[in-house]
N, C-alpha and C positions, 0 to 999 in steps of 0.2 A: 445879533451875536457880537457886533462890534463893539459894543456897551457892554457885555460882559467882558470884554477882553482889555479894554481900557481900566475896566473898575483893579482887575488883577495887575497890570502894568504901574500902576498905581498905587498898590497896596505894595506891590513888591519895592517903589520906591521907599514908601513911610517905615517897610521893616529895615531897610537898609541904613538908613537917616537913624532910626531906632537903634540900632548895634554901634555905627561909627559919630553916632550925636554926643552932644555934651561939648565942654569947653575940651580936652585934652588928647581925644581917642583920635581924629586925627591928625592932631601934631606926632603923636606917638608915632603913629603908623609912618605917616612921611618920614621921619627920622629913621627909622626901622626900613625902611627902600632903601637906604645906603650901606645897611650892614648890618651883622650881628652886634649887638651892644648889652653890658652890663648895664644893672640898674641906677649905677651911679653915673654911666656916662648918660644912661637917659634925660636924671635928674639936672646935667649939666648941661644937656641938648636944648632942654626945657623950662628954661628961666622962668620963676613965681610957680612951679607945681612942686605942692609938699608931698612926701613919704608917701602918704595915707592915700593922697589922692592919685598919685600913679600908680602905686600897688591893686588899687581898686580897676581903676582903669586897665591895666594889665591879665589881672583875672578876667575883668568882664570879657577882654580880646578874642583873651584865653579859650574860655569857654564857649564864644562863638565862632572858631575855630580860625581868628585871624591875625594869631600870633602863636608859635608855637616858643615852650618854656624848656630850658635845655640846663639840667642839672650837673654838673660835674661831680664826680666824687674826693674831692681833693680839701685841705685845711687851708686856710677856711673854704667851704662849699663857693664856688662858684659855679654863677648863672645866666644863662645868655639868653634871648631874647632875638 
């Protein structure tokens, strides 16, 4: 039974590593423990990550539920993180 439970211990690492892997998801996250932040102070936070790839990064958070997206309704839309 111990070997089954190891194999799951295990596997719950590699999903984790899976969500928060890649170059930038946790630099995001760490900058994000100190506050809410616009997308542009992200990009500031996060010297050499382009547009495209923080946006990406962001959704994927997003969707695995470890960054919530907070829309304003004002001109221009503002958005926090």
């Amino acid at each position: 039974m111990k070997e089954k439970n190891e194999v799951l211990e295990i596997q719950s690492v590699l999903d984790a590593f899976e969500i928060i892997g890649g170059k930038w998801k946790f630099p995001i996250l760490y900058s994000l423990c100190k506050g809410k932040k616009r997308f542009t102070e992200l990009e500031s936070d996060l010297k050499g990550i382009s547009s495209r790839a923080l946006s990406n990064a962001l959704k994927d958070l997003e969707i695995n539920g470890l960054v919530a997206r907070e829309v304003f309704p004002t001109v221009p839309i503002k958005v926090e993180y």
